[in-house]
BABA-942133 format. One record per atom (N, C-alpha, C, CB): residue number from 1; residue in one letter; y, z, x; atom name. Coordinates in nm, 3 decimals, padded with zeros to 5 digits, always signed. Each point is the difference from the previous one (the first is absolute). Glycine has a CB too. Layout:
REM BABA-942133
{NUM 'A' {Y Z X} 'CA'},
...
REM end
This chain:
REM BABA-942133
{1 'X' {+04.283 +10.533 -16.744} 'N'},
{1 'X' {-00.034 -00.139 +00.026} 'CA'},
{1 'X' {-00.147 -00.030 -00.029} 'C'},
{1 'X' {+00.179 -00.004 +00.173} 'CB'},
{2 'X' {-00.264 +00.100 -00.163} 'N'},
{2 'X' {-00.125 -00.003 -00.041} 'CA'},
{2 'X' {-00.042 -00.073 -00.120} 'C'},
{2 'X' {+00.009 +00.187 +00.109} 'CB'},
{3 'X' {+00.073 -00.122 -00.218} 'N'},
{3 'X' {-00.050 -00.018 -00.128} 'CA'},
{3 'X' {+00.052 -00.153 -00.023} 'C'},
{3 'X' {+00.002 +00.271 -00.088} 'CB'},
{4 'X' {+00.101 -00.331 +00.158} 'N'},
{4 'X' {+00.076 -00.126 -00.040} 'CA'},
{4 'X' {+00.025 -00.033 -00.136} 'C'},
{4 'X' {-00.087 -00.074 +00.183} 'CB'},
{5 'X' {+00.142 +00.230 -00.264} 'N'},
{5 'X' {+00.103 +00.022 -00.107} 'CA'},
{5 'X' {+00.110 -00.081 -00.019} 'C'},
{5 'X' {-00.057 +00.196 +00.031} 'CB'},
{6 'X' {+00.105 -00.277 -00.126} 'N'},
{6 'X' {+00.117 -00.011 -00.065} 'CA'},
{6 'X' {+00.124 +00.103 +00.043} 'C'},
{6 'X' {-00.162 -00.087 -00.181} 'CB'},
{7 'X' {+00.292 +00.018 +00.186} 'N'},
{7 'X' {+00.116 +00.110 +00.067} 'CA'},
{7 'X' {+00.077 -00.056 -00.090} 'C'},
{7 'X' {-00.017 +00.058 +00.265} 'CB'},
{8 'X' {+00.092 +00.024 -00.320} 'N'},
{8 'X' {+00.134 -00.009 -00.091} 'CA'},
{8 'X' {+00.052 +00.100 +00.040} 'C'},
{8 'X' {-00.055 -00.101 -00.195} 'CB'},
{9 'X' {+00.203 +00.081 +00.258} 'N'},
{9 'X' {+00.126 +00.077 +00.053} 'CA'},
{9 'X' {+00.131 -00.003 -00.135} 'C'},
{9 'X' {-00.072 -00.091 +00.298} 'CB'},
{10 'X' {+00.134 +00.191 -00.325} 'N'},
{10 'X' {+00.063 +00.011 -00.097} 'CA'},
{10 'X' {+00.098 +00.097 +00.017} 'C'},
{10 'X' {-00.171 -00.082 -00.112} 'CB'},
{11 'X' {+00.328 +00.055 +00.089} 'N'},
{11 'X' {+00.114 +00.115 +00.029} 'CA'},
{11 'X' {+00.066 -00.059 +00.018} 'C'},
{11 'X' {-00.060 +00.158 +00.072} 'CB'},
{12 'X' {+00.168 -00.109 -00.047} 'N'},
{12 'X' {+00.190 +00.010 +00.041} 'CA'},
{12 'X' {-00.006 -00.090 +00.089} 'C'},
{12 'X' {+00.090 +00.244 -00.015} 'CB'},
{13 'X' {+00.035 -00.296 +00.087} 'N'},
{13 'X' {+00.047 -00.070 +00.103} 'CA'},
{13 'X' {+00.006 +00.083 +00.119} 'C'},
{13 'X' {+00.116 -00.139 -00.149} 'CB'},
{14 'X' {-00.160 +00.095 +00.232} 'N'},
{14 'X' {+00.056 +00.080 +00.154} 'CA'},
{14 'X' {-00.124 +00.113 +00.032} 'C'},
{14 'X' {+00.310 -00.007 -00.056} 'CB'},
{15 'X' {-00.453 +00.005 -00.035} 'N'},
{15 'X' {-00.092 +00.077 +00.040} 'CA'},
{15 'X' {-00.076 -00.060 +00.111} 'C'},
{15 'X' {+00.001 +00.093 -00.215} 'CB'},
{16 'X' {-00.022 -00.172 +00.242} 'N'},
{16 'X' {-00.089 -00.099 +00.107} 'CA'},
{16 'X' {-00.145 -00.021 -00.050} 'C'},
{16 'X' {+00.131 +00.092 +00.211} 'CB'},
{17 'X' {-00.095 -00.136 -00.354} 'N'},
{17 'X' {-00.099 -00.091 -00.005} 'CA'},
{17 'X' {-00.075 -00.122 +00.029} 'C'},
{17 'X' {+00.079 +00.116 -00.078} 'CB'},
{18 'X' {+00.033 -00.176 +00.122} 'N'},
{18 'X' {-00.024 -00.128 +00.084} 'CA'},
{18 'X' {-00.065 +00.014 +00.083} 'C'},
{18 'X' {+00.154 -00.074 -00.030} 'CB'},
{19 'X' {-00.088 +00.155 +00.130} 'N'},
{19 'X' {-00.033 +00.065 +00.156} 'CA'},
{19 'X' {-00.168 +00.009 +00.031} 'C'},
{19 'X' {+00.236 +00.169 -00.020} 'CB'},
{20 'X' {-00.245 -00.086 -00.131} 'N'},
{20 'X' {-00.125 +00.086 -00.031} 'CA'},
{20 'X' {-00.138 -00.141 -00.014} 'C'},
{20 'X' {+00.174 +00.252 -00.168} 'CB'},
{21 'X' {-00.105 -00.326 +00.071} 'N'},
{21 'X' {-00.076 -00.147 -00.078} 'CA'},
{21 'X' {-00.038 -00.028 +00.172} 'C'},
{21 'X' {+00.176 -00.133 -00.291} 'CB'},
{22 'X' {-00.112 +00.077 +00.337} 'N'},
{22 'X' {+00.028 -00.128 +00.114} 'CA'},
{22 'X' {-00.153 +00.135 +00.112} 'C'},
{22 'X' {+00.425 -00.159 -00.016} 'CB'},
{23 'X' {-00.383 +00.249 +00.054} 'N'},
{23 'X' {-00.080 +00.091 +00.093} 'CA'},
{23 'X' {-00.139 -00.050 -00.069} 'C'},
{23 'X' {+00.179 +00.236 +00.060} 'CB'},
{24 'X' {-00.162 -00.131 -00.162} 'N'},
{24 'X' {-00.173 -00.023 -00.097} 'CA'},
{24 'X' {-00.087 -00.131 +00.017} 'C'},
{24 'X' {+00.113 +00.124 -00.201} 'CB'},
{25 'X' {-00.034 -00.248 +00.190} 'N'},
{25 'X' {-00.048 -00.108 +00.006} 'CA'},
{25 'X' {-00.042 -00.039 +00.103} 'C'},
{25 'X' {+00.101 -00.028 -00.141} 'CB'},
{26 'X' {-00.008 +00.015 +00.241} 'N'},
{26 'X' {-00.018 +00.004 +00.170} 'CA'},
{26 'X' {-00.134 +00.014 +00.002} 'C'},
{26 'X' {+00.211 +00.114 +00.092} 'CB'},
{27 'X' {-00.230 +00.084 -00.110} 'N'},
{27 'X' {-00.140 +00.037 +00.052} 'CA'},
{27 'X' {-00.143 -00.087 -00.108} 'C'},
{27 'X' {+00.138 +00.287 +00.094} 'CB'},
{28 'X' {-00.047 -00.286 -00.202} 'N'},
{28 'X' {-00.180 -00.102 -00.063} 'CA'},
{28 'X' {-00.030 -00.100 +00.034} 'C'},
{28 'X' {+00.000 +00.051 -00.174} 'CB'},
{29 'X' {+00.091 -00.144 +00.198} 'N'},
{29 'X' {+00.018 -00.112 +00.112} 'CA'},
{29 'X' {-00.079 -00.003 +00.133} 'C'},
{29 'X' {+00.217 +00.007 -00.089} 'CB'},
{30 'X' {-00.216 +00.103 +00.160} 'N'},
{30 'X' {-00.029 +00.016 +00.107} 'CA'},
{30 'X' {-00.182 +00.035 -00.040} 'C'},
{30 'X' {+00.289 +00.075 +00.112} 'CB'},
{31 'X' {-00.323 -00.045 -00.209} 'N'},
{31 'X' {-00.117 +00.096 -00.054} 'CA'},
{31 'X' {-00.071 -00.116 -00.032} 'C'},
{31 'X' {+00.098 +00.231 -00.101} 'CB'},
{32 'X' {-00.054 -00.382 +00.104} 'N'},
{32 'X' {-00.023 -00.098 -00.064} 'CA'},
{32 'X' {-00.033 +00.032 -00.166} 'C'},
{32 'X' {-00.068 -00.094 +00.242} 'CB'},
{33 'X' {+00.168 +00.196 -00.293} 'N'},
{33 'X' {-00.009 -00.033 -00.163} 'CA'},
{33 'X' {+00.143 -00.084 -00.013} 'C'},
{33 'X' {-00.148 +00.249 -00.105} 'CB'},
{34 'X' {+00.125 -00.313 -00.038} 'N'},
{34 'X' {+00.086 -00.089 -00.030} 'CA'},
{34 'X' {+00.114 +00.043 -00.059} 'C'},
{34 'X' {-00.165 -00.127 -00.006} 'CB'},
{35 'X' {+00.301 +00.124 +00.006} 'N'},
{35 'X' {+00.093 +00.026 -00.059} 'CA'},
{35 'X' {+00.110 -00.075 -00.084} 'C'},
{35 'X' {-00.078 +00.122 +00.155} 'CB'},
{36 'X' {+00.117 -00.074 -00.213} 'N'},
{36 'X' {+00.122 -00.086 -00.091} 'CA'},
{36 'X' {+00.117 +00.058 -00.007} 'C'},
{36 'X' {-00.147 -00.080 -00.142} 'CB'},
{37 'X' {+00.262 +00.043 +00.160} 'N'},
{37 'X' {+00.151 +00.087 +00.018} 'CA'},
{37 'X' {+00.071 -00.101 -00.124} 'C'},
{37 'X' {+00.029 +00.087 +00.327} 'CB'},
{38 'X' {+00.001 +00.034 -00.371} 'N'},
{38 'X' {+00.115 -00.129 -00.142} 'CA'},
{38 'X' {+00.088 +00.114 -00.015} 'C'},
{38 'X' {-00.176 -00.187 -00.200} 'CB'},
{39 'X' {+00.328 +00.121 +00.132} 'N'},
{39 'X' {+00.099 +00.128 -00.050} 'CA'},
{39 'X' {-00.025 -00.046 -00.148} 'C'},
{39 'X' {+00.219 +00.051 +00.207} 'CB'},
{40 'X' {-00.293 -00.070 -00.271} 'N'},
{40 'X' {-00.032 +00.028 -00.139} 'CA'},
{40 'X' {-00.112 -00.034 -00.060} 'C'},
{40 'X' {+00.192 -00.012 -00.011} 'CB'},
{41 'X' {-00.232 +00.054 -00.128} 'N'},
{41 'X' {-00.096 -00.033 -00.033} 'CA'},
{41 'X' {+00.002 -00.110 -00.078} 'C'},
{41 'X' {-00.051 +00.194 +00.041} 'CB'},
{42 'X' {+00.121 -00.227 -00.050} 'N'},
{42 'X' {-00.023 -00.198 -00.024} 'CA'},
{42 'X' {-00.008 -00.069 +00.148} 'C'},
{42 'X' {+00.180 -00.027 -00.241} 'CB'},
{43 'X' {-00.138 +00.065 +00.318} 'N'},
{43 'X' {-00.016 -00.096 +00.100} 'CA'},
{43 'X' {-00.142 -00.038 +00.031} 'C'},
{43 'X' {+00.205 +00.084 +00.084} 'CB'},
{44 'X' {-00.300 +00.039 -00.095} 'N'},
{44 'X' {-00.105 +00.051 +00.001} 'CA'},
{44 'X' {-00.097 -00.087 -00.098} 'C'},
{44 'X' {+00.118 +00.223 +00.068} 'CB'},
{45 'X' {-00.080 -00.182 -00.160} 'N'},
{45 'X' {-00.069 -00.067 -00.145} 'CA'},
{45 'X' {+00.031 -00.158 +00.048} 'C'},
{45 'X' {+00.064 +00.213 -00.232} 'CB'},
{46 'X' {+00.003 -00.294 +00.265} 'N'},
{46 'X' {+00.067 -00.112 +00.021} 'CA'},
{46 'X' {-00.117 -00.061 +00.124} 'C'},
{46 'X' {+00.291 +00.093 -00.078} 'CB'},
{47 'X' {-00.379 -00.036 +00.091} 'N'},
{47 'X' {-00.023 -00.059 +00.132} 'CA'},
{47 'X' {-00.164 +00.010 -00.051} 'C'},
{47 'X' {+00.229 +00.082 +00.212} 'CB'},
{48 'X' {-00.291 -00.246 -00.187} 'N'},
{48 'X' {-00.111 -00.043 +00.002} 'CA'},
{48 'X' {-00.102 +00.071 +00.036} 'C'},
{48 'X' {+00.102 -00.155 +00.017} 'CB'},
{49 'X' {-00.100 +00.181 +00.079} 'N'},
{49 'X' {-00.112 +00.101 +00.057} 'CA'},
{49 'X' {-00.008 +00.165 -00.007} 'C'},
{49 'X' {+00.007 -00.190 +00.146} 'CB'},
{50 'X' {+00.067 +00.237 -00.227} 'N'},
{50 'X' {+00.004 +00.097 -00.093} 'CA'},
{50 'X' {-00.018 +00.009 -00.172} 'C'},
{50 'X' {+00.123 +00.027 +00.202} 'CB'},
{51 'X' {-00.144 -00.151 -00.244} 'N'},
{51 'X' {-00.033 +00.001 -00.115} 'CA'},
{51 'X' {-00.148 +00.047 -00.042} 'C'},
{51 'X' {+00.178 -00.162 +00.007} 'CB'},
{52 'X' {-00.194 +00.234 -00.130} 'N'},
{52 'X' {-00.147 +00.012 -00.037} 'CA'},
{52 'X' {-00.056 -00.089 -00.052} 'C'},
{52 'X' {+00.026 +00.176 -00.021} 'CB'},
REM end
């Protein structure tokens, strides 16, 4: 949480990535860093305040 790195989760169904996403975020949240949750990378790209 220190470094407030970029996270990309990637794999199969039924690994708990979600689980994993949703926790991770929680705590940066709590760290007051800012987070973003999307299930893709257009949704991502799609969104104003992620554009370069």
């Amino acid at each position: 949480m220190a470094d407030a790195t970029n996270v990309m989760l990637a794999g199969t169904n039924g690994l708990g990535k979600t689980m994993l996403a949703c926790n991770h975020a929680h705590q940066a949240l709590q760290g007051a860093i800012p987070g973003l949750f999307t299930f893709s990378a257009t949704d991502m790209l799609g969104r104003a305040d992620c554009a370069p």
